[in-house]
Residue frames relative to the residue before (quaternion, step in Angstrom):
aa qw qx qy qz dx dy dz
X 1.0000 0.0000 0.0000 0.0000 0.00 0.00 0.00
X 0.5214 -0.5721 0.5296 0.3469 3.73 -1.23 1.03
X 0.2587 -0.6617 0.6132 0.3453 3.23 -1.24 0.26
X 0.5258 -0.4893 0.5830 0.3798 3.92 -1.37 0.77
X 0.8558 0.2961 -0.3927 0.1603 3.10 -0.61 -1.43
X 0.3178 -0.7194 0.6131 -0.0751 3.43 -1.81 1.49
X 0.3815 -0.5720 0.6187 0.3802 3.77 -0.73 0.79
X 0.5464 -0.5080 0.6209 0.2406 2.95 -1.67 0.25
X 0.4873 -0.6372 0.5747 0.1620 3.48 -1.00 1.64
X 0.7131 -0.4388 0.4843 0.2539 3.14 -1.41 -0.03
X 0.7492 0.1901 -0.2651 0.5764 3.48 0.56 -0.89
X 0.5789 0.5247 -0.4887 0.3881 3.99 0.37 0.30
X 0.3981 0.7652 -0.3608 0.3547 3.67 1.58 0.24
X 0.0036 0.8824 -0.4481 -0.1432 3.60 -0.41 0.33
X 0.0938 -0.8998 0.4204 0.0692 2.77 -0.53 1.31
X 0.3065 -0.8908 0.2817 0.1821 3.62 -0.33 1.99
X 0.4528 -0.7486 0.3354 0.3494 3.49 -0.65 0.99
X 0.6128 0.5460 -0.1940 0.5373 3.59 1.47 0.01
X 0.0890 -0.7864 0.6111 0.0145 3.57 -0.83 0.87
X 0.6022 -0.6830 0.3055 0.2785 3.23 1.00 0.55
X 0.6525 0.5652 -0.2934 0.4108 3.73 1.31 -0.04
X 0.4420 -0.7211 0.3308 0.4185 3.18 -0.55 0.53
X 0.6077 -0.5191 0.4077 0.4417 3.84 -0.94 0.10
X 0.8197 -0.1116 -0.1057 0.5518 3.66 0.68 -0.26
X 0.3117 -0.6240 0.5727 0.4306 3.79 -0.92 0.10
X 0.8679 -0.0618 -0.1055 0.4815 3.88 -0.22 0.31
X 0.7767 -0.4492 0.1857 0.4006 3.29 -1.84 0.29
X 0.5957 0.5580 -0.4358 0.3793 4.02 0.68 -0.70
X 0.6871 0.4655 -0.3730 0.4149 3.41 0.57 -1.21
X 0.4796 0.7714 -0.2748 0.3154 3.70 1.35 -1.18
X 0.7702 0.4221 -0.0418 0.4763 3.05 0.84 -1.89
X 0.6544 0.4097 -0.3177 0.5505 3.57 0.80 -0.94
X 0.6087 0.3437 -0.5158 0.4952 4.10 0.20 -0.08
X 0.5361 0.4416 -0.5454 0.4691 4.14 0.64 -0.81
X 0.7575 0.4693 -0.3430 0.2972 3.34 -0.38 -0.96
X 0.6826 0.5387 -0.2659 0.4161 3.44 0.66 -0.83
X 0.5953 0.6705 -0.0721 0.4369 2.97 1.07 -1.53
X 0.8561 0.1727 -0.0813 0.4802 3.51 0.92 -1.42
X 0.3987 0.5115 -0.4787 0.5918 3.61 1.68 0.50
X 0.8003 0.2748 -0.3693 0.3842 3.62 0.14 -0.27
X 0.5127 0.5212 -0.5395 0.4175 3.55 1.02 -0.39
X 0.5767 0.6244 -0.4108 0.3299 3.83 1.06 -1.12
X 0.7518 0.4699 -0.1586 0.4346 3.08 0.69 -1.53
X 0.7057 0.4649 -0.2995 0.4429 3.22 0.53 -0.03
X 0.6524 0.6929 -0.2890 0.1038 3.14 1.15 -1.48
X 0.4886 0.6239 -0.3727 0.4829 4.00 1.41 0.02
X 0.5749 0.5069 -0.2887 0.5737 3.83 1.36 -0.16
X 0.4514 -0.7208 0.5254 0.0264 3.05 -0.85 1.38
X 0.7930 0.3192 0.0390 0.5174 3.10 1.12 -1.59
X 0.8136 0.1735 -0.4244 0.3574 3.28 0.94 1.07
X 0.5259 -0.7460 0.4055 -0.0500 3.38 -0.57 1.26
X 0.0770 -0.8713 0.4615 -0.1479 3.48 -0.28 1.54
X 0.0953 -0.8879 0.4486 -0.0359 3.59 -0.26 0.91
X 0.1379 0.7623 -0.6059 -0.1811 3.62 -0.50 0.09
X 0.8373 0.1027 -0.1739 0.5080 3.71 -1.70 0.91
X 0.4086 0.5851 -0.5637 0.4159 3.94 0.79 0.82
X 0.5514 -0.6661 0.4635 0.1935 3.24 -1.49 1.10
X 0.0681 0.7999 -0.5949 -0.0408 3.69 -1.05 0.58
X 0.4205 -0.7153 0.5562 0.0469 2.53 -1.33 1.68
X 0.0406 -0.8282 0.5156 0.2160 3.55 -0.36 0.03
X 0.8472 0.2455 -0.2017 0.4257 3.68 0.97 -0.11
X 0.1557 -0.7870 0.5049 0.3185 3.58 0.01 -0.08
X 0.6016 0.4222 -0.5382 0.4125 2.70 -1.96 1.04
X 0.7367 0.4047 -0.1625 0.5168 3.72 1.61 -0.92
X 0.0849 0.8128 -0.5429 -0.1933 4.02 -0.26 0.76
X 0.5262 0.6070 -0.4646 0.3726 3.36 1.15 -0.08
X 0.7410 0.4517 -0.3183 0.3814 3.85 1.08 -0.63
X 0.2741 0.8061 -0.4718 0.2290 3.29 0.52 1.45
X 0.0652 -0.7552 0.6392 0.1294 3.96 -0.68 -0.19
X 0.1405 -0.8036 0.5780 -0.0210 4.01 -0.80 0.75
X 0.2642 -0.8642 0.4281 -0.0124 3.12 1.00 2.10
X 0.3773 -0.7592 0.3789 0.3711 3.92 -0.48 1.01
X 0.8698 0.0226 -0.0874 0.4850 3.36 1.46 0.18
X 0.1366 0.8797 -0.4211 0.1733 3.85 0.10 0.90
X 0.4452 -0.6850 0.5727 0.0672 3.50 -1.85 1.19
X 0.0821 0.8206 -0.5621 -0.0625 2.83 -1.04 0.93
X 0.1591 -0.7979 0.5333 0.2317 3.91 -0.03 1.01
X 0.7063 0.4639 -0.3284 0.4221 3.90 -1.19 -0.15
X 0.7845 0.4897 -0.1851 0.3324 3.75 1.20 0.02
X 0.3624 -0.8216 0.2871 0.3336 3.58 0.60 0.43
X 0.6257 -0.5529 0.4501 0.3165 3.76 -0.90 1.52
X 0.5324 0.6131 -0.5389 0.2240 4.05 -0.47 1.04
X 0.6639 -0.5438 0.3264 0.3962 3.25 -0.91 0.41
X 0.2218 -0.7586 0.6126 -0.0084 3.84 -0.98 0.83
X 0.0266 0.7668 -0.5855 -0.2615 3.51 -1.27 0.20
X 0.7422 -0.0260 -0.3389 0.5776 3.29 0.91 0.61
X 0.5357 -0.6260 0.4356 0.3624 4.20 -0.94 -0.06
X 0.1708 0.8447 -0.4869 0.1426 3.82 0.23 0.82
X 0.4060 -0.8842 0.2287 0.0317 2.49 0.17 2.26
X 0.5641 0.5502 -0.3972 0.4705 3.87 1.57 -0.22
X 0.6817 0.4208 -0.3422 0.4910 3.78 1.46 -0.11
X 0.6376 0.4404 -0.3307 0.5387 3.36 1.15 0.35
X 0.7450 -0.4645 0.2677 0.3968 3.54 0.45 1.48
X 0.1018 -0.8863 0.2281 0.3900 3.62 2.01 -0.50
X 0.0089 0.6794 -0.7074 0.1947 3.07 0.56 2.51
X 0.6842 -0.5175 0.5128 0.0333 2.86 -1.97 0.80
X 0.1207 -0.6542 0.6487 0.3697 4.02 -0.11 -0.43
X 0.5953 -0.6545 0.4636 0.0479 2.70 -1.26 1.97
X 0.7809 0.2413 0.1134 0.5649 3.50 0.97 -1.39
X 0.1551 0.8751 -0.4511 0.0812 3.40 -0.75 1.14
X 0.2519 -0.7436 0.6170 0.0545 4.13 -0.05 1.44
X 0.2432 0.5094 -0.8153 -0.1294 3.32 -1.41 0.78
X 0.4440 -0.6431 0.5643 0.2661 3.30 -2.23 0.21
X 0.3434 -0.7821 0.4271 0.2967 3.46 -0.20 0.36
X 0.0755 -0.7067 0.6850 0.1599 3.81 -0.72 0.27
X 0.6474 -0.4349 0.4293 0.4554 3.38 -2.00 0.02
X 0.6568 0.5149 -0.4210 0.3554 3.73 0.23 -0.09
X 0.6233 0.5430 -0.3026 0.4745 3.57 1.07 0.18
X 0.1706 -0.8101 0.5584 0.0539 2.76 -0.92 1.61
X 0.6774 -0.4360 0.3642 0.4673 3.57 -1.76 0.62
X 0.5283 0.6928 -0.3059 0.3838 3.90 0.59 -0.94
X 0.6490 0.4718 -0.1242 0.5838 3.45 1.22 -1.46
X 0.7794 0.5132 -0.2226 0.2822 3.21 0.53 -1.37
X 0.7900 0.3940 -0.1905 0.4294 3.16 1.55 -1.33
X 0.5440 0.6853 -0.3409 0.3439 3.27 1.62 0.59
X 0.4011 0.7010 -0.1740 0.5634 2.98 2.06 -0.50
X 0.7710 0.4047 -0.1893 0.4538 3.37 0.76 -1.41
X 0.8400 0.2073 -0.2822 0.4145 3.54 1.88 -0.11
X 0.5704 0.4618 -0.5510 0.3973 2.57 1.09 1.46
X 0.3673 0.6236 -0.3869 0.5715 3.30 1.30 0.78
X 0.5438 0.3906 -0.3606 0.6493 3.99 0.84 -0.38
X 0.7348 0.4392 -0.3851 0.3448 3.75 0.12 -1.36
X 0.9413 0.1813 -0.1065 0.2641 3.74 0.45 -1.28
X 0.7445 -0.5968 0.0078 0.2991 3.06 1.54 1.67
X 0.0973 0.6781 -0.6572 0.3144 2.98 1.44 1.54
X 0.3463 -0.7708 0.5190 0.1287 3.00 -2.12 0.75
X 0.6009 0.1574 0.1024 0.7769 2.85 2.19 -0.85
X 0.2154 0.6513 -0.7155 0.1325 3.06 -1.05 1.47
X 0.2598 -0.7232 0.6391 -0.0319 3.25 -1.52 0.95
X 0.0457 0.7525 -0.6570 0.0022 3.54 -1.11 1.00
X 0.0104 0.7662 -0.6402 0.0548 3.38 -1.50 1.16
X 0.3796 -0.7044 0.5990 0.0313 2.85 -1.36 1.67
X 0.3533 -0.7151 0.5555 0.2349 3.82 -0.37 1.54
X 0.6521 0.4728 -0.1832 0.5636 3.73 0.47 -1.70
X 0.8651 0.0374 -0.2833 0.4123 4.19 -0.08 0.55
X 0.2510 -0.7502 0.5281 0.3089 3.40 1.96 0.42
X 0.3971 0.6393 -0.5598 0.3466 3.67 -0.04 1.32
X 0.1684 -0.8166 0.5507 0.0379 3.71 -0.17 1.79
X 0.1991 0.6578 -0.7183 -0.1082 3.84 -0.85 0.30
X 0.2693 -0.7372 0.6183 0.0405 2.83 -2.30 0.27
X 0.1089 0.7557 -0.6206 -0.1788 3.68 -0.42 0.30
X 0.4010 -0.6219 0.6692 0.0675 3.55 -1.76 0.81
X 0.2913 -0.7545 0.5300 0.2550 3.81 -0.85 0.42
X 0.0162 -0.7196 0.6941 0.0065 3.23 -1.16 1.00
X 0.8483 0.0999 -0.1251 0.5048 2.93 -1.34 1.08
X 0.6533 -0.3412 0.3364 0.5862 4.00 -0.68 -1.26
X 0.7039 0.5152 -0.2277 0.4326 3.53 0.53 0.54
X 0.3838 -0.5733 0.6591 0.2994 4.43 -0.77 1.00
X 0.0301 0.7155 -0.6893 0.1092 3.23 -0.90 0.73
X 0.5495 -0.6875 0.3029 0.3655 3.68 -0.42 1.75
X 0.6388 -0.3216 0.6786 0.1671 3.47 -1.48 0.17
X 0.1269 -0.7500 0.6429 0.0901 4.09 -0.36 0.54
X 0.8126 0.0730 0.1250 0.5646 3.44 0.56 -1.46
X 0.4110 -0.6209 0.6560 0.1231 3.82 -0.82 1.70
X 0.9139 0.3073 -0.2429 0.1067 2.67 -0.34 -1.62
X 0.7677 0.2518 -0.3086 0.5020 3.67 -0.52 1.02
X 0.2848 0.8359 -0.4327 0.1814 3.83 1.32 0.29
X 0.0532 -0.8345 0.5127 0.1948 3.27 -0.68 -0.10
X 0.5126 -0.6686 0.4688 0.2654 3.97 -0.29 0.92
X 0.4903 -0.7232 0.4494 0.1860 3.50 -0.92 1.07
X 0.6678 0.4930 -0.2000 0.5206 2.93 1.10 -1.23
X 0.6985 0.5842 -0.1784 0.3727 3.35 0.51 -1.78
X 0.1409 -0.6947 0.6546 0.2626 3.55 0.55 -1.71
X 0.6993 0.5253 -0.3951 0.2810 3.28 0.84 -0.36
X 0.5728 -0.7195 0.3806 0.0963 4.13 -1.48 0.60
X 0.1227 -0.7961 0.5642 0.1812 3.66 0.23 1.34
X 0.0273 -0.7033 0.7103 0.0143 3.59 -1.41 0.40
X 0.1581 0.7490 -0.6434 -0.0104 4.01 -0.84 0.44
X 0.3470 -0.7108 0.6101 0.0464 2.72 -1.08 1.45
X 0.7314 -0.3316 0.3402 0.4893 3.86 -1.28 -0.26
X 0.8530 0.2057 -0.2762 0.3921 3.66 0.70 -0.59
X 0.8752 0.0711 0.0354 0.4772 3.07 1.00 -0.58
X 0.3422 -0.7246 0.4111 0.4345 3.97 -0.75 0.09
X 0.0358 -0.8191 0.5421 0.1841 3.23 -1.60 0.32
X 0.3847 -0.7593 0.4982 0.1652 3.22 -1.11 1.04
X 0.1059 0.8542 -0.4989 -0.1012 3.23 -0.63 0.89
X 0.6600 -0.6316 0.1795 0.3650 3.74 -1.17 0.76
X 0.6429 -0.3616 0.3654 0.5678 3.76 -0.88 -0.86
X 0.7061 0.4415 -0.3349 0.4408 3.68 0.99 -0.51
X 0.6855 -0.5478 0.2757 0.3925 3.55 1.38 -0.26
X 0.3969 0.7310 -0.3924 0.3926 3.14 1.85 -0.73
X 0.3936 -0.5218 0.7066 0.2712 3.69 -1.20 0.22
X 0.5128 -0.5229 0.5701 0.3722 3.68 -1.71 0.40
X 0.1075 0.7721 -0.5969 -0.1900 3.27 -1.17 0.39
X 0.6855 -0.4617 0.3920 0.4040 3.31 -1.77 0.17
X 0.7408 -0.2980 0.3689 0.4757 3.37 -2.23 -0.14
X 0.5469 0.7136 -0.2307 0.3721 3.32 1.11 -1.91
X 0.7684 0.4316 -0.1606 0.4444 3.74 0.57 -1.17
X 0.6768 0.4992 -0.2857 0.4595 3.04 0.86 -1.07
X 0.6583 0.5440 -0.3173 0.4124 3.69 1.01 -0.80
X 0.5933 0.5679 -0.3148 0.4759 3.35 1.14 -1.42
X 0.7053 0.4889 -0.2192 0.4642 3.61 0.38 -1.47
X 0.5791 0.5792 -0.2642 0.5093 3.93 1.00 -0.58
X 0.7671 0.4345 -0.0639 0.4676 3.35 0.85 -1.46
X 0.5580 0.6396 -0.2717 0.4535 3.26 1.59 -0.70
X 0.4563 0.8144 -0.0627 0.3531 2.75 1.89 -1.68
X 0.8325 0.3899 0.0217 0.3929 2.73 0.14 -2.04
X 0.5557 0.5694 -0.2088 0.5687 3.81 1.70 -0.73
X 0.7025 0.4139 -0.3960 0.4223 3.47 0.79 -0.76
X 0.6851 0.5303 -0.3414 0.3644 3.60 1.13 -1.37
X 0.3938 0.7398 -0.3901 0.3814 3.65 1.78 -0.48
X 0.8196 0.4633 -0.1245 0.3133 2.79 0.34 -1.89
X 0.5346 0.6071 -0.2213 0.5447 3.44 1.36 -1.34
X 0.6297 0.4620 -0.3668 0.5054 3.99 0.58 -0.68
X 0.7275 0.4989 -0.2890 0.3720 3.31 0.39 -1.51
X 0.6413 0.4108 -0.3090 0.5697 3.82 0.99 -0.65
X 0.7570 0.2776 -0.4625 0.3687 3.56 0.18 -0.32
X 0.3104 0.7309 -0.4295 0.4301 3.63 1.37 0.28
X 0.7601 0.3804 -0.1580 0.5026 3.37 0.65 -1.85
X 0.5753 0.5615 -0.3576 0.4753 3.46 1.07 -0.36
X 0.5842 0.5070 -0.3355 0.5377 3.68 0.80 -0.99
X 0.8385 0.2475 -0.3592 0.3265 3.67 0.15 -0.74
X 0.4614 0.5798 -0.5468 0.3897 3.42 1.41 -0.34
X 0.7472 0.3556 -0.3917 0.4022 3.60 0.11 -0.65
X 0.6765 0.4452 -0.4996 0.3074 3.57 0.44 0.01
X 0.4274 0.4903 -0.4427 0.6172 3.80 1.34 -0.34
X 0.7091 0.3194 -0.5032 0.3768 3.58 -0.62 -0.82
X 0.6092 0.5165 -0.3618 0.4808 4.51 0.88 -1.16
X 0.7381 0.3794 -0.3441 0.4391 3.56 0.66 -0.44
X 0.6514 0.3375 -0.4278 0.5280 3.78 0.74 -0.25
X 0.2577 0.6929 -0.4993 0.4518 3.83 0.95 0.26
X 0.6668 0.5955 -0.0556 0.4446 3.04 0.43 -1.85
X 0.6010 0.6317 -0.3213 0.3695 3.27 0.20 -1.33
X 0.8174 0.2347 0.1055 0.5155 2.69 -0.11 -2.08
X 0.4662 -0.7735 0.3751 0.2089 3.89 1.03 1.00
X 0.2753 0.5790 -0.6623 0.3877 3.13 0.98 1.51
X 0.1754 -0.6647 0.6120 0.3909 3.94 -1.08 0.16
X 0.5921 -0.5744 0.4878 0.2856 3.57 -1.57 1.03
X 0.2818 -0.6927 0.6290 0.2125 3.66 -1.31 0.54
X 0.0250 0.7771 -0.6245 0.0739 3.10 -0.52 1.62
């Protein structure tokens, strides 16, 4: 008699789109992946072909679901802008994410951290960046050659890929774009929208009052059988 039992093929693998963790342990880390996350999706967002994720699984090999890492925020150029539930990198032409933010919270250990950082060298990150909100401490490593090789100096870098400008001040870091703009929050963007929206208010309402001043002034014109010079 044959025997049934069969390894499991490749394509009967499942790969889950969930690791069970949460996306941030508290509100700072929270905010700094939004923010990141949604300045580059902005900045990017006229590119078809490059693709931004935050807390999305990546596979990098197939056949392996346990070898995965679920960067709090990553780029991918050469791939097309659609929706994913997990990144599995042999169905993506097998590009890499070029670019890769994590944020650090107090629950991360160095142990954790420096595994990330080698498996980020191994599966062909080019640029990866870590920031610590709670000691405002930016690092970076750049590939050279086959290998992330630290980042000497943050402050004032600019991202190959990105274009974009690290800057840390005493309290905090900012990131600012290729046009100069600083990143901003949801918060900003609304305020600055709304601000927006009040000025174009206002500006209507006067050229309103302006429209009718000139139609009283065309109509006492009239009056007095002068014709108005409009």
């Amino acid at each position: 008699m044959t025997t049934q039992l069969l390894s499991q093929t490749a394509s009967e693998i499942i790969y889950p789109d969930s690791d069970g963790q949460p996306m941030a342990d508290n509100t700072i880390q929270f905010r700094w992946i939004n923010a990141i996350y949604y300045n580059l999706a902005w900045l990017f967002a006229s590119d078809n072909n490059v693709f931004v994720a935050g807390d999305l699984i990546w596979y990098p090999e197939e056949g392996n679901n346990k070898l995965r890492q679920a960067p709090d925020v990553m780029i991918v150029f050469g791939v097309p802008k659609v929706d994913r539930g997990s990144y599995q990198q042999w169905q993506e032409n097998d590009i890499a994410p070029q670019v890769v933010f994590e944020i650090l919270s107090p629950g991360n250990t160095r142990k954790e951290m420096n595994r990330k950082l080698l498996f980020y060298d191994r599966y062909g990150v080019e640029e990866y960046y870590l920031y610590d909100p709670y000691k405002n401490r930016l690092m970076g490593w750049m590939r050279s050659e086959s290998w992330l090789d630290v980042i000497d100096q943050m402050n004032g870098w600019v991202s190959s890929r990105l274009g974009i400008r690290f800057e840390l001040t005493e309290e905090t870091l900012v990131i600012y774009r290729p046009d100069g703009q600083p990143f901003a929050d949801y918060l900003e963007v609304q305020q600055q929208l709304q601000a927006a929206q009040n000025r174009a208010i206002v500006a209507e309402e006067q050229l309103q009052q302006e429209r009718q001043k000139a139609e009283r002034l065309a109509a006492q014109l009239r009056a007095a059988g002068l014709e108005p010079d409009l």
